[in-house]
CHARMM-style PDB file with segment names, atoms N, HN, CA, C and O in Angstrom:
ATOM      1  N   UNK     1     155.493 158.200 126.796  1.00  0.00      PROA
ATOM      2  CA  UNK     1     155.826 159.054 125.671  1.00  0.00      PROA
ATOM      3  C   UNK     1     154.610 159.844 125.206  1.00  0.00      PROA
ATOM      4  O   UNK     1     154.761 160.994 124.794  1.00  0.00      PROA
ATOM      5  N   UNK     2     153.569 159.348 125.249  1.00  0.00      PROA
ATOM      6  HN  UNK     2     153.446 158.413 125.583  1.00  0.00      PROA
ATOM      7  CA  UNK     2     152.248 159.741 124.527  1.00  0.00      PROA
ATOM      8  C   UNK     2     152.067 161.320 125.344  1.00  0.00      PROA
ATOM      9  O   UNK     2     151.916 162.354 124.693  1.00  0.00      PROA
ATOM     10  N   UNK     3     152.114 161.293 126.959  1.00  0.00      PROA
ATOM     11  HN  UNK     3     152.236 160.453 127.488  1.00  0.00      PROA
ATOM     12  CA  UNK     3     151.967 162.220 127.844  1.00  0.00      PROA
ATOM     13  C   UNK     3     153.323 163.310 127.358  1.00  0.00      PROA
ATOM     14  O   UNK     3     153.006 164.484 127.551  1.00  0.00      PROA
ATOM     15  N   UNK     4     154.082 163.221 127.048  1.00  0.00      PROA
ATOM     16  HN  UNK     4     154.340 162.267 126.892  1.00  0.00      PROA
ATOM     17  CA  UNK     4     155.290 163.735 126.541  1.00  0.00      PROA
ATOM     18  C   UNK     4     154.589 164.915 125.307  1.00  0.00      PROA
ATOM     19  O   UNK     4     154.365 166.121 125.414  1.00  0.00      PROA
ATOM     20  N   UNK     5     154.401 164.052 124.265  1.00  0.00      PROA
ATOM     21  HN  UNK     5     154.583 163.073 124.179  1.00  0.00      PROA
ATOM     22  CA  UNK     5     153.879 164.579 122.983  1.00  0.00      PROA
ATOM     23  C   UNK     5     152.654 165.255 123.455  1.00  0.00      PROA
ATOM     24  O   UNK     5     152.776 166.406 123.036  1.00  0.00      PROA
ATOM     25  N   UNK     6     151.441 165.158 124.157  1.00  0.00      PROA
ATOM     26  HN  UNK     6     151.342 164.223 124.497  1.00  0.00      PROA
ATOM     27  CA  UNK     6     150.094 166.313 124.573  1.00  0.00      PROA
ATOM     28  C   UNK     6     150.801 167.365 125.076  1.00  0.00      PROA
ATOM     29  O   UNK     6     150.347 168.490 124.864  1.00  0.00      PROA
ATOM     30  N   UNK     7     152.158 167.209 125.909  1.00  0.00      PROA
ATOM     31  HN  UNK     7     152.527 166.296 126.082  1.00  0.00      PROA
ATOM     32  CA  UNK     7     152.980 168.480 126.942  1.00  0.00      PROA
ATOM     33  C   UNK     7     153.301 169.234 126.422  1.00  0.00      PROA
ATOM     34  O   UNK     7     154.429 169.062 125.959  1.00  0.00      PROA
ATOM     35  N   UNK     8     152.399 171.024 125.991  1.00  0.00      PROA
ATOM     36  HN  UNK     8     151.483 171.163 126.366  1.00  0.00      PROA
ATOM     37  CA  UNK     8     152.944 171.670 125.350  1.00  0.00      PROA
ATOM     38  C   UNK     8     154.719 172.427 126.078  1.00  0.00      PROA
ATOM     39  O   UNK     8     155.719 172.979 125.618  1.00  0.00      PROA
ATOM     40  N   UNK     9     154.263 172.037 127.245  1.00  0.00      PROA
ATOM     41  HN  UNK     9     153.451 171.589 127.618  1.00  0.00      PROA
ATOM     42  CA  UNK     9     156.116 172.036 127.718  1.00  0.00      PROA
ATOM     43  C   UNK     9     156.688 171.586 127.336  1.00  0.00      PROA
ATOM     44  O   UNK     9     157.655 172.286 127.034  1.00  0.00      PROA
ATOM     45  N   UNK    10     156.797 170.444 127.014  1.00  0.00      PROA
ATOM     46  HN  UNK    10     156.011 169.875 127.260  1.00  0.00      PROA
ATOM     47  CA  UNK    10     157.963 169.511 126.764  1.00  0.00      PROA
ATOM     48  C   UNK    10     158.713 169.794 125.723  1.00  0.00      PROA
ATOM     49  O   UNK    10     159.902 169.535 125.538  1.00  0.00      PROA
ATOM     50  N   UNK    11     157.505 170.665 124.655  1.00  0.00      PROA
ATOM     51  HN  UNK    11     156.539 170.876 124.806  1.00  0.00      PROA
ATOM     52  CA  UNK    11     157.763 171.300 123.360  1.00  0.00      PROA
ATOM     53  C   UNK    11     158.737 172.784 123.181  1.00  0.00      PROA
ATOM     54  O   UNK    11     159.615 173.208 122.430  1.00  0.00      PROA
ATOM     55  N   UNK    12     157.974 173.232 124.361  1.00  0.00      PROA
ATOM     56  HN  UNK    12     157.261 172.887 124.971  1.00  0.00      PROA
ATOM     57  CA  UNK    12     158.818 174.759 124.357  1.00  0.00      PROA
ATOM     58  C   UNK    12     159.919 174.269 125.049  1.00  0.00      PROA
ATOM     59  O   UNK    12     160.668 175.141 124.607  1.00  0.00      PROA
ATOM     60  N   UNK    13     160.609 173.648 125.720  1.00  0.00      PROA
ATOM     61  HN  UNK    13     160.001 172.940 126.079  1.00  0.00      PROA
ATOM     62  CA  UNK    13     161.671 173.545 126.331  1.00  0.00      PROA
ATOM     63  C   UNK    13     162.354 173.229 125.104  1.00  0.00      PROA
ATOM     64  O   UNK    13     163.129 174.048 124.610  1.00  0.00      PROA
ATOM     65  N   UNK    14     162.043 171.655 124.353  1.00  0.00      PROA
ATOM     66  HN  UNK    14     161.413 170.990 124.755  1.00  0.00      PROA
ATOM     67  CA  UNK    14     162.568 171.681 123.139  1.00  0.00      PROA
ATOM     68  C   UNK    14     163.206 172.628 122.293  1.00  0.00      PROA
ATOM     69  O   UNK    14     164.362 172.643 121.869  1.00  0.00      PROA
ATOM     70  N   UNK    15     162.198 173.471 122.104  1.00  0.00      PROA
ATOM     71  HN  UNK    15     161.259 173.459 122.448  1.00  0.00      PROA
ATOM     72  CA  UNK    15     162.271 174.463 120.938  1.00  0.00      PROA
ATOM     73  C   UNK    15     163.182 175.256 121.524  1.00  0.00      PROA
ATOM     74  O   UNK    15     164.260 175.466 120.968  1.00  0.00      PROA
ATOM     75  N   UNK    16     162.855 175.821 122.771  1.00  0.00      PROA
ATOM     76  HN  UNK    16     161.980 175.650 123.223  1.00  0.00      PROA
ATOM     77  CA  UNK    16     163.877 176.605 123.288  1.00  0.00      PROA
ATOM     78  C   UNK    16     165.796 175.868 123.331  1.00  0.00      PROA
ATOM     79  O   UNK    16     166.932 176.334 123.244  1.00  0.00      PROA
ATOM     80  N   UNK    17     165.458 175.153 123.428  1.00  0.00      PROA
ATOM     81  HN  UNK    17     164.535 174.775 123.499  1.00  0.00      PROA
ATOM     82  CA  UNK    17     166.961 174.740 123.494  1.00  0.00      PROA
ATOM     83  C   UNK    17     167.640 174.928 122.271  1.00  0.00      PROA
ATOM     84  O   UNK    17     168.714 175.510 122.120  1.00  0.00      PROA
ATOM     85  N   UNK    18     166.520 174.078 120.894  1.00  0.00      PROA
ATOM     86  HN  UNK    18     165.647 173.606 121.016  1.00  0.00      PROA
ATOM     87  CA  UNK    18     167.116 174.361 119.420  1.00  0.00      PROA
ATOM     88  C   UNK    18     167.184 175.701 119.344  1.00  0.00      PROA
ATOM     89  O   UNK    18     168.297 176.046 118.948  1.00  0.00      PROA
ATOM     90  N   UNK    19     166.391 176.685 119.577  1.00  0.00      PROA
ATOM     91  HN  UNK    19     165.486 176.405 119.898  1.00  0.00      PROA
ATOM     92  CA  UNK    19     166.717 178.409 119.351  1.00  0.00      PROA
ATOM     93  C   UNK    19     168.009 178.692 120.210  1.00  0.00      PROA
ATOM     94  O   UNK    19     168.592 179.753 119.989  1.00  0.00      PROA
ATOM     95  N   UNK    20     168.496 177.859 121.146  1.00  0.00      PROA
ATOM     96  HN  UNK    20     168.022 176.997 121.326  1.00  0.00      PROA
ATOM     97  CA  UNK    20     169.705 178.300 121.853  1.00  0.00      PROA
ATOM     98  C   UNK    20     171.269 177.739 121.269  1.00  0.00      PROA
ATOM     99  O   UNK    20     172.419 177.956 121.649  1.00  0.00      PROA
ATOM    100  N   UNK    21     170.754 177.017 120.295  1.00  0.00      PROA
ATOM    101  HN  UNK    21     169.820 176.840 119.986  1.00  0.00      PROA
ATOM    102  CA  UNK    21     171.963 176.129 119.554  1.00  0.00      PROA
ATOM    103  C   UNK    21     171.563 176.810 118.678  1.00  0.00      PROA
ATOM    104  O   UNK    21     172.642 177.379 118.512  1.00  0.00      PROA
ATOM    105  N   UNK    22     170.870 177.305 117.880  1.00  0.00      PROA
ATOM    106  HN  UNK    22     169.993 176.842 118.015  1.00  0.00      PROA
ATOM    107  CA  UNK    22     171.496 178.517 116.854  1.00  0.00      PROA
ATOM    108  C   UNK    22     171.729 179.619 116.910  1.00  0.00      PROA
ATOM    109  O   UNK    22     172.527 180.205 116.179  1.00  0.00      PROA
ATOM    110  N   UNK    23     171.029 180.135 117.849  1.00  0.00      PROA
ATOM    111  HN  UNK    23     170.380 179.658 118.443  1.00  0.00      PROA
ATOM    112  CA  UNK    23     171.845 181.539 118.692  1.00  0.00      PROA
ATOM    113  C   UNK    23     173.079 181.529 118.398  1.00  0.00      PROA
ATOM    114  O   UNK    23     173.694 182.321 117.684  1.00  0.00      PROA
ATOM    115  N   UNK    24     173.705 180.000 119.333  1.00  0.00      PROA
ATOM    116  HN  UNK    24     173.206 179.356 119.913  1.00  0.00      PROA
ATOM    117  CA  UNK    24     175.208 180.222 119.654  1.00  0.00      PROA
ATOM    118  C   UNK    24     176.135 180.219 118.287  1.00  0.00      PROA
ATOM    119  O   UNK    24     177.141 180.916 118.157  1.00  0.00      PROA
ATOM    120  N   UNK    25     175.610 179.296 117.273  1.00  0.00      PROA
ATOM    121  HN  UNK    25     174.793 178.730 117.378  1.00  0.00      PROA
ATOM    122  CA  UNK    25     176.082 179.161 116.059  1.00  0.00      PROA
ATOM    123  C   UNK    25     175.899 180.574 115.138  1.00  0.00      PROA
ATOM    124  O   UNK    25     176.907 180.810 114.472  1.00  0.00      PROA
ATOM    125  N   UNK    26     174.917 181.454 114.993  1.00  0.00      PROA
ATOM    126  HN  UNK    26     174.098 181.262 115.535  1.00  0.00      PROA
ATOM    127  CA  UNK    26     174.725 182.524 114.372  1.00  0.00      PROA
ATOM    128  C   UNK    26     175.991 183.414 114.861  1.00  0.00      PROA
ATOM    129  O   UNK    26     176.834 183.860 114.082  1.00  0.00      PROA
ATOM    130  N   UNK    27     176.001 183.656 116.628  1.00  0.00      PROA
ATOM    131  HN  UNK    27     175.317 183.293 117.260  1.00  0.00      PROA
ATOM    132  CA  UNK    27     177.509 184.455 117.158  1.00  0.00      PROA
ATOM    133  C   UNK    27     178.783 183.461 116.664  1.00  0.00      PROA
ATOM    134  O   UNK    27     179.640 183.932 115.916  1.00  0.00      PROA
ATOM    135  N   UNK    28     178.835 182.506 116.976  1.00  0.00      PROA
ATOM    136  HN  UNK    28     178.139 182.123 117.583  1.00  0.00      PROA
ATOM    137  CA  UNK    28     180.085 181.787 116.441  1.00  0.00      PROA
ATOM    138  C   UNK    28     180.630 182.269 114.748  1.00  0.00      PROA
ATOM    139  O   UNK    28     181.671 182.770 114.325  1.00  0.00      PROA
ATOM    140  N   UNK    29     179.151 181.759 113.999  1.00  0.00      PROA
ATOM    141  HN  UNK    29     178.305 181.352 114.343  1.00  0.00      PROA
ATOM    142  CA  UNK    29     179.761 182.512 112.700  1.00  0.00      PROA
ATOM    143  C   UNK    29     179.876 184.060 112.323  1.00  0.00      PROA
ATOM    144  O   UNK    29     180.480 184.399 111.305  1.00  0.00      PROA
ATOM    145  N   UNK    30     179.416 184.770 112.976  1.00  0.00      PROA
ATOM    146  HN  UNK    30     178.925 184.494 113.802  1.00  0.00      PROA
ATOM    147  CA  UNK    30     179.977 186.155 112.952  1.00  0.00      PROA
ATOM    148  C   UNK    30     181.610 186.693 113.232  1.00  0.00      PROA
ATOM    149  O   UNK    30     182.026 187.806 112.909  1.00  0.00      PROA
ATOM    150  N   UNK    31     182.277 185.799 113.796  1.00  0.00      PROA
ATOM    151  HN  UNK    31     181.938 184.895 114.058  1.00  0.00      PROA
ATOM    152  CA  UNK    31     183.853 185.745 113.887  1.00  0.00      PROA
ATOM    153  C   UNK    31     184.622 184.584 112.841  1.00  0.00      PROA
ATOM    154  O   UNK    31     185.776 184.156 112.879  1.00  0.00      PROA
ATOM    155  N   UNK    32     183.551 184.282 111.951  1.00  0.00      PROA
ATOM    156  HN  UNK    32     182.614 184.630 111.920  1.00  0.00      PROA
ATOM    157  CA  UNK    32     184.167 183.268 110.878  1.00  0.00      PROA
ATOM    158  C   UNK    32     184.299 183.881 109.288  1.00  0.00      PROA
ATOM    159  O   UNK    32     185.057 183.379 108.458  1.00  0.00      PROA
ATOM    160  N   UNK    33     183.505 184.947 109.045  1.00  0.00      PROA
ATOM    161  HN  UNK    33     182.890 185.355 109.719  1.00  0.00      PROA
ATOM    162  CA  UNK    33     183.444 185.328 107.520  1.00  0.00      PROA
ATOM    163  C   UNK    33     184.030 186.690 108.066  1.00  0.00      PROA
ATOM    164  O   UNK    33     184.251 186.980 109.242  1.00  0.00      PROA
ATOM    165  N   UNK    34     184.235 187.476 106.906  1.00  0.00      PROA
ATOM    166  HN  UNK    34     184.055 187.240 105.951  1.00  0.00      PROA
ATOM    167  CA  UNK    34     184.565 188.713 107.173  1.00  0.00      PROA
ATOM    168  C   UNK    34     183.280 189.479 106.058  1.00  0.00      PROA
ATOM    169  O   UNK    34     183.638 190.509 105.486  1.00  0.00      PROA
ATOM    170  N   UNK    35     182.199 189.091 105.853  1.00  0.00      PROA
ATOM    171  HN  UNK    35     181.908 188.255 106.317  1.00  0.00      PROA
ATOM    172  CA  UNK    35     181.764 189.636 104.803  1.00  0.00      PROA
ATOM    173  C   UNK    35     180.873 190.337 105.376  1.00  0.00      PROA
ATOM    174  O   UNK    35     179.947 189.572 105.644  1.00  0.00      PROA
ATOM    175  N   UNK    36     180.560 191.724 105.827  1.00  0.00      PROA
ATOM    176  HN  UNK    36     181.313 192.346 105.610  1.00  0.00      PROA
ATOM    177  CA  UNK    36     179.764 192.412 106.712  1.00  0.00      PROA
ATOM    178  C   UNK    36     178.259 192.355 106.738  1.00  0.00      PROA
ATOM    179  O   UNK    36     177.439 192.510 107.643  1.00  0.00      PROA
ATOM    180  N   UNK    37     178.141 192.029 105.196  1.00  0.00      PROA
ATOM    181  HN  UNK    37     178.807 191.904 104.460  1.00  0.00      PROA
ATOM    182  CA  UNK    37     176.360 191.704 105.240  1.00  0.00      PROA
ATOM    183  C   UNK    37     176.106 190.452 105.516  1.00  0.00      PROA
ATOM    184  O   UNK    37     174.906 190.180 105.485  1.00  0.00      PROA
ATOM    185  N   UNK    38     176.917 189.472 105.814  1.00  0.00      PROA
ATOM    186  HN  UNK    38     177.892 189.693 105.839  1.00  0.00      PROA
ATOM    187  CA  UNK    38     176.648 187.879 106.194  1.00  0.00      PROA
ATOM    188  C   UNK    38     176.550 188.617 107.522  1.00  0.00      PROA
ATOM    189  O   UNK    38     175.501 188.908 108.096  1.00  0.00      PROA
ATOM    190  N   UNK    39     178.045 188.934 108.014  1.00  0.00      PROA
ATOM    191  HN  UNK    39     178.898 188.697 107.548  1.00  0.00      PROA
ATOM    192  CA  UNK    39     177.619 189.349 110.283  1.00  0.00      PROA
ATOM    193  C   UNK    39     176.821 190.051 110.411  1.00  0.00      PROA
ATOM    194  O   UNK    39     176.409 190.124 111.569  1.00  0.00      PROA
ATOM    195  N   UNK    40     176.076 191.037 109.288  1.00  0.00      PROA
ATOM    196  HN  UNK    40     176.411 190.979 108.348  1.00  0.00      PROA
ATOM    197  CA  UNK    40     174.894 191.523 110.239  1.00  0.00      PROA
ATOM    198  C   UNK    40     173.501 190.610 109.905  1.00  0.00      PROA
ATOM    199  O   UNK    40     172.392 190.646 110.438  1.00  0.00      PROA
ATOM    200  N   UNK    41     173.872 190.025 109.129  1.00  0.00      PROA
ATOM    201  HN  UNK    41     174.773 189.996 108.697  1.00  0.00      PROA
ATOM    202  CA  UNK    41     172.838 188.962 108.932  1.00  0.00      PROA
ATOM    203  C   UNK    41     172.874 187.926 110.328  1.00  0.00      PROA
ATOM    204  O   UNK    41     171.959 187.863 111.149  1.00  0.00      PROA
ATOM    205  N   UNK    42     173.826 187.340 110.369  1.00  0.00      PROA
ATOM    206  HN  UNK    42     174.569 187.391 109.702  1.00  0.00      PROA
ATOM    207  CA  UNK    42     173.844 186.431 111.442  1.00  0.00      PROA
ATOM    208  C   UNK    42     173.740 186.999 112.760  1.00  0.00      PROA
ATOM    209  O   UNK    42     173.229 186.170 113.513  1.00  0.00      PROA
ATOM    210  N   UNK    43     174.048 188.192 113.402  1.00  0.00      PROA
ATOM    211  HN  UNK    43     174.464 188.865 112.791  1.00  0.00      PROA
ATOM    212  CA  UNK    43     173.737 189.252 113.935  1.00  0.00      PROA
ATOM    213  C   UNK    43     172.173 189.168 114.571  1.00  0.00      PROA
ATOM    214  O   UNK    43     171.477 188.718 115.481  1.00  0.00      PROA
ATOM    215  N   UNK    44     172.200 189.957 113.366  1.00  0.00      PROA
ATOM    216  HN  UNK    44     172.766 190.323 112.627  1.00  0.00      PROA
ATOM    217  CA  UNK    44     170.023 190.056 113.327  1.00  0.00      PROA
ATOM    218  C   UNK    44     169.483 188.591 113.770  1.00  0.00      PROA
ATOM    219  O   UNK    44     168.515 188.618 114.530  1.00  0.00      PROA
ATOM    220  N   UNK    45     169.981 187.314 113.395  1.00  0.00      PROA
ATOM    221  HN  UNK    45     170.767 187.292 112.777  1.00  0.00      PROA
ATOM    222  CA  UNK    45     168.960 186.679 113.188  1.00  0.00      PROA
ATOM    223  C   UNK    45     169.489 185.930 114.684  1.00  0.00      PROA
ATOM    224  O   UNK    45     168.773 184.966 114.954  1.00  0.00      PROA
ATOM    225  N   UNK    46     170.481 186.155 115.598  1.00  0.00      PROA
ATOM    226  HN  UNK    46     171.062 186.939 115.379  1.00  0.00      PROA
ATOM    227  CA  UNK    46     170.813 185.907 116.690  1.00  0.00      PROA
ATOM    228  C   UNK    46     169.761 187.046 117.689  1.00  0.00      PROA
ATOM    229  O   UNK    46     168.809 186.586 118.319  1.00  0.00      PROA
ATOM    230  N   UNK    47     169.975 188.004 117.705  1.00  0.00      PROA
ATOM    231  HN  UNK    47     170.748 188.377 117.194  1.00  0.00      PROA
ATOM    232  CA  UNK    47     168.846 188.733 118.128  1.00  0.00      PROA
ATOM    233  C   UNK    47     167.621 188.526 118.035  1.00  0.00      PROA
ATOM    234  O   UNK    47     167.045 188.502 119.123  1.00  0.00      PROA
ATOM    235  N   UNK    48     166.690 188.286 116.711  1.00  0.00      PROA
ATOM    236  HN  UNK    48     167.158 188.306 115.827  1.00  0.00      PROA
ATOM    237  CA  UNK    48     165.606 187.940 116.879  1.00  0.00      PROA
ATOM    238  C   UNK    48     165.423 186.625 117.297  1.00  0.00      PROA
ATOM    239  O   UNK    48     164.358 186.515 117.904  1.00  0.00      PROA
ATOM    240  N   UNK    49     166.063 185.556 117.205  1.00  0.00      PROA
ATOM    241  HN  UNK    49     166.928 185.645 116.711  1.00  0.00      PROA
ATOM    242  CA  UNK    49     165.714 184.285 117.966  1.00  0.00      PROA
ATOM    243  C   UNK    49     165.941 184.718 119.541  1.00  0.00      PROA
ATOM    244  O   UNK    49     165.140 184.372 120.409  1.00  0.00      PROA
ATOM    245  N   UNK    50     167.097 185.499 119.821  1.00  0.00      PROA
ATOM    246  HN  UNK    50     167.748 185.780 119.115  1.00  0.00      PROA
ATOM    247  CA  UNK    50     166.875 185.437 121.442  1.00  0.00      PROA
ATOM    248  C   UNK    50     165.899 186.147 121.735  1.00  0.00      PROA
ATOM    249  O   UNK    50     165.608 185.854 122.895  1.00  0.00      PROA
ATOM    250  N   UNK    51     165.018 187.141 121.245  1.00  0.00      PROA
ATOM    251  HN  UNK    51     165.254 187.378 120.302  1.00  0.00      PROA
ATOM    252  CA  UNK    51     164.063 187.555 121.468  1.00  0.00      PROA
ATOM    253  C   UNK    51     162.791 186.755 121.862  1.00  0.00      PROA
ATOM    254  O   UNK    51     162.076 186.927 122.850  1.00  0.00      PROA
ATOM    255  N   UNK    52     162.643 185.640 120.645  1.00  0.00      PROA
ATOM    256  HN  UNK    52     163.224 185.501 119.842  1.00  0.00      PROA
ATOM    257  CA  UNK    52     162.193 184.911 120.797  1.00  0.00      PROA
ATOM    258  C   UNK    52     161.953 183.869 121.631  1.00  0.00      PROA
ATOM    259  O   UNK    52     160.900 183.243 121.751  1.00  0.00      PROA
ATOM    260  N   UNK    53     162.999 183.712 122.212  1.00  0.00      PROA
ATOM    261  HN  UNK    53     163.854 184.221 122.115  1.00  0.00      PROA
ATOM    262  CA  UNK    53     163.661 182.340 123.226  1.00  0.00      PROA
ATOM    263  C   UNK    53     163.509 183.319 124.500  1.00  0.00      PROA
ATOM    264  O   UNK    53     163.595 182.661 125.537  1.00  0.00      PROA
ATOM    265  N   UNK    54     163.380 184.203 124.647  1.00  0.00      PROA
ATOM    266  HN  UNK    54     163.310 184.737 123.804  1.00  0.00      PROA
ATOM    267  CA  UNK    54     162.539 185.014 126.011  1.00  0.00      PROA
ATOM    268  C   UNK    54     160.986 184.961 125.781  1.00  0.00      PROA
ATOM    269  O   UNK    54     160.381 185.250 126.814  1.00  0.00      PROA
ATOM    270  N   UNK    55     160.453 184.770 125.081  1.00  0.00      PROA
ATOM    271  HN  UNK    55     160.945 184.535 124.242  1.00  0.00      PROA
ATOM    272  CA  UNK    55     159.101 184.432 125.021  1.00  0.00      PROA
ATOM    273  C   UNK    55     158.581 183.024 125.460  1.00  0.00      PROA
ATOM    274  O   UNK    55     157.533 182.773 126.056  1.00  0.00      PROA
ATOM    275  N   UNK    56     159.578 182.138 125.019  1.00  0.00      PROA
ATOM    276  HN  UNK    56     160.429 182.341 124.535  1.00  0.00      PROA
ATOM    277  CA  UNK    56     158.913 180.741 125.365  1.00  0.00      PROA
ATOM    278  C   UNK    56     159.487 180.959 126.804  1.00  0.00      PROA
ATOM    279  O   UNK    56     158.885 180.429 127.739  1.00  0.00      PROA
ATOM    280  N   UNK    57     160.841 181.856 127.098  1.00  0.00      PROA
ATOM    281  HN  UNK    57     161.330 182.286 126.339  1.00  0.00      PROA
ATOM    282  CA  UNK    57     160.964 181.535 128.890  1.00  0.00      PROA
ATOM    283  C   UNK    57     159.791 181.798 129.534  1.00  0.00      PROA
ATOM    284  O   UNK    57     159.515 181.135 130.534  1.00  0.00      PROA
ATOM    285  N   UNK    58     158.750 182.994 128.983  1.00  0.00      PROA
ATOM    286  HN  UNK    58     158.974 183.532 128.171  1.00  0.00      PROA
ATOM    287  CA  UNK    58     157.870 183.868 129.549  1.00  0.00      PROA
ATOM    288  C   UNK    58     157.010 182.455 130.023  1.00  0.00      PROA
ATOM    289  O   UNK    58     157.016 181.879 131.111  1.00  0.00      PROA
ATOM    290  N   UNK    59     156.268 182.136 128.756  1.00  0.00      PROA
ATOM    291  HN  UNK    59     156.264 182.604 127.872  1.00  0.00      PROA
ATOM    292  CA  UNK    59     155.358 181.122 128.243  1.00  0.00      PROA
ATOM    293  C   UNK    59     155.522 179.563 129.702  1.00  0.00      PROA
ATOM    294  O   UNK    59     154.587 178.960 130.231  1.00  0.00      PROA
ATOM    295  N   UNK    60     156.863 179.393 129.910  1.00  0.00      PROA
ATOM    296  HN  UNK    60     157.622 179.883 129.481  1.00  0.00      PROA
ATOM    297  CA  UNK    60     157.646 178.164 131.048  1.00  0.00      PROA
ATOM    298  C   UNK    60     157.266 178.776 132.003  1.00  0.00      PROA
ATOM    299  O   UNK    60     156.329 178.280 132.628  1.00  0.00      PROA
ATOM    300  N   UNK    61     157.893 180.184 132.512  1.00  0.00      PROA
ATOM    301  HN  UNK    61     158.654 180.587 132.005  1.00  0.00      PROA
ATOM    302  CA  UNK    61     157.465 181.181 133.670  1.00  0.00      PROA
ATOM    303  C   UNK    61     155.802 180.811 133.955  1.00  0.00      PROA
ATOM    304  O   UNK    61     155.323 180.221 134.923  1.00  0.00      PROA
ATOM    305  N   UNK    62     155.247 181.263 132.993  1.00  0.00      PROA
ATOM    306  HN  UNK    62     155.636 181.742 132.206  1.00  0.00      PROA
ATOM    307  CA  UNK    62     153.552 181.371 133.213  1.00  0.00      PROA
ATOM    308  C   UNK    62     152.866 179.923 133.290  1.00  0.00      PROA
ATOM    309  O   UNK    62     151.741 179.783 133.769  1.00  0.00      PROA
ATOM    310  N   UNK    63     153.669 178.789 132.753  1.00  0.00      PROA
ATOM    311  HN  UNK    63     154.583 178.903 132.364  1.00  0.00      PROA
ATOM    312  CA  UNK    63     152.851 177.653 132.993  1.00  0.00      PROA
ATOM    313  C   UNK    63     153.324 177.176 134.576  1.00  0.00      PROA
ATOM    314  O   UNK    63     152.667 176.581 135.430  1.00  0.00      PROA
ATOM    315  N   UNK    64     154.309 177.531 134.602  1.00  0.00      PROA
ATOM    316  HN  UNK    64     154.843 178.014 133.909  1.00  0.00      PROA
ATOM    317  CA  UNK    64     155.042 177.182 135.850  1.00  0.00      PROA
ATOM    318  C   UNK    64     154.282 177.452 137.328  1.00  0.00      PROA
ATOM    319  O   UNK    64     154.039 176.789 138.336  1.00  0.00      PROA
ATOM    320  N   UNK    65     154.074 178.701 136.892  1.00  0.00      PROA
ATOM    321  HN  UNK    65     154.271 179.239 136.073  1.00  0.00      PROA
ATOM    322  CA  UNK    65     153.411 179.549 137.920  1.00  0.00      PROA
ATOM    323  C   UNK    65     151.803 179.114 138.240  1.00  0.00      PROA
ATOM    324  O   UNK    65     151.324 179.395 139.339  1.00  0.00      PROA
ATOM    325  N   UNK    66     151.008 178.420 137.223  1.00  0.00      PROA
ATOM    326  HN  UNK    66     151.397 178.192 136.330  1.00  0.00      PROA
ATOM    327  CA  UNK    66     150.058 178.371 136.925  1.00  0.00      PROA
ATOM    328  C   UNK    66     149.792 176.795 137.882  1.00  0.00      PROA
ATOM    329  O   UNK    66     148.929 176.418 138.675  1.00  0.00      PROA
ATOM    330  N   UNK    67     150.881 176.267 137.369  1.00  0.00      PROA
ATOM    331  HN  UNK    67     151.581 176.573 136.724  1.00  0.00      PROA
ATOM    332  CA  UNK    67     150.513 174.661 137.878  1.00  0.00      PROA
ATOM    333  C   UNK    67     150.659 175.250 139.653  1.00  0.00      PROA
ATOM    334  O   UNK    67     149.854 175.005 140.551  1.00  0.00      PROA
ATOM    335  N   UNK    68     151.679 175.906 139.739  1.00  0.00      PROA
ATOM    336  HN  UNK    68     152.333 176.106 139.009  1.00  0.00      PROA
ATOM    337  CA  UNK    68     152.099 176.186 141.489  1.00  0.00      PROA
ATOM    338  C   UNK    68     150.461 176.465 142.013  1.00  0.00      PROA
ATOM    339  O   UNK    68     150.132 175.729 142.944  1.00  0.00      PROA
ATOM    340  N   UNK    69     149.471 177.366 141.565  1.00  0.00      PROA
ATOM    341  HN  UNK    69     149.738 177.963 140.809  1.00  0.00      PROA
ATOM    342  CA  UNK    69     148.435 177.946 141.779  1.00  0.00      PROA
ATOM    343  C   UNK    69     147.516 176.955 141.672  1.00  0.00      PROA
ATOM    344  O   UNK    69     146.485 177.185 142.303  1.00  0.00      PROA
ATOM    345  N   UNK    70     147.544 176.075 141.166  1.00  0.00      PROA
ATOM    346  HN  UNK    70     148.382 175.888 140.653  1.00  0.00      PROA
ATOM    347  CA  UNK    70     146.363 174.786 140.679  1.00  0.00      PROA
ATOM    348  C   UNK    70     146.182 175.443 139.387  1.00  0.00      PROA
ATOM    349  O   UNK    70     147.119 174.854 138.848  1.00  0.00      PROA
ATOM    350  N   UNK    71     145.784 176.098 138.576  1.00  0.00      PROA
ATOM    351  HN  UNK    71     145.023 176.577 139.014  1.00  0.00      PROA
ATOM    352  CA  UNK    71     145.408 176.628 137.818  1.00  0.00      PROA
ATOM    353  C   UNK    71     145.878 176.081 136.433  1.00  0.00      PROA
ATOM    354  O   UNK    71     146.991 175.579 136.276  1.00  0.00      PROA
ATOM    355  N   UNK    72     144.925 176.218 135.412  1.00  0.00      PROA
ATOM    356  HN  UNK    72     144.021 176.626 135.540  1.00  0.00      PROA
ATOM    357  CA  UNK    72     145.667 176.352 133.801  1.00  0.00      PROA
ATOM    358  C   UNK    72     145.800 177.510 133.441  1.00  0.00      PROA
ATOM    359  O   UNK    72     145.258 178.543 133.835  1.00  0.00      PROA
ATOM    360  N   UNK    73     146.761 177.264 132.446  1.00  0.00      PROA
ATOM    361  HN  UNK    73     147.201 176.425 132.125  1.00  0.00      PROA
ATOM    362  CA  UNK    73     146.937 177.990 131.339  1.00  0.00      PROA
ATOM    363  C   UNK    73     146.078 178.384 129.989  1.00  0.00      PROA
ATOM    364  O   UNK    73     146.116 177.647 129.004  1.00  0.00      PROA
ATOM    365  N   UNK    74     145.408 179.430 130.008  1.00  0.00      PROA
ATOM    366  HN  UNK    74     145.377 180.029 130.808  1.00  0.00      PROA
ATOM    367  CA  UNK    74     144.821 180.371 128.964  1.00  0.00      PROA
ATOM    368  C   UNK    74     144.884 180.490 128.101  1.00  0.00      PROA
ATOM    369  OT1 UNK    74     144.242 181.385 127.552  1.00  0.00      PROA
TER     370      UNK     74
END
């Protein structure tokens, strides 16, 4: 476990998954209210987390790539 918790992977995968369970919940509730400034609220904030949640893919991509090379991460 200890090796778990130093793994800043272990973390972004984490995180990435929770940003992917509210993604889905932000679109889910956009077909639940009808109140237009709640869906573009939930909207927006589905967008900027997936924005986000392509960054930590980047971040997986680049460590990924890094270990393949021998190399660390920067």
């Amino acid at each position: 476990m200890a090796y778990m918790e130093n793994n800043p992977t272990y973390h972004a995968v984490k995180i990435r998954g929770m940003l992917k369970d509210v993604i889905k919940h932000c679109r889910e509730d956009i077909d639940k209210v009808s109140e237009p400034k709640a869906q573009a609220i939930f909207e927006t904030t589905a967008e900027v987390l997936t924005g986000l949640m392509t960054a930590y893919n980047h971040y997986e991509m680049e460590v990924e790539e890094s270990m393949r090379q021998g190399g660390f991460v920067s």
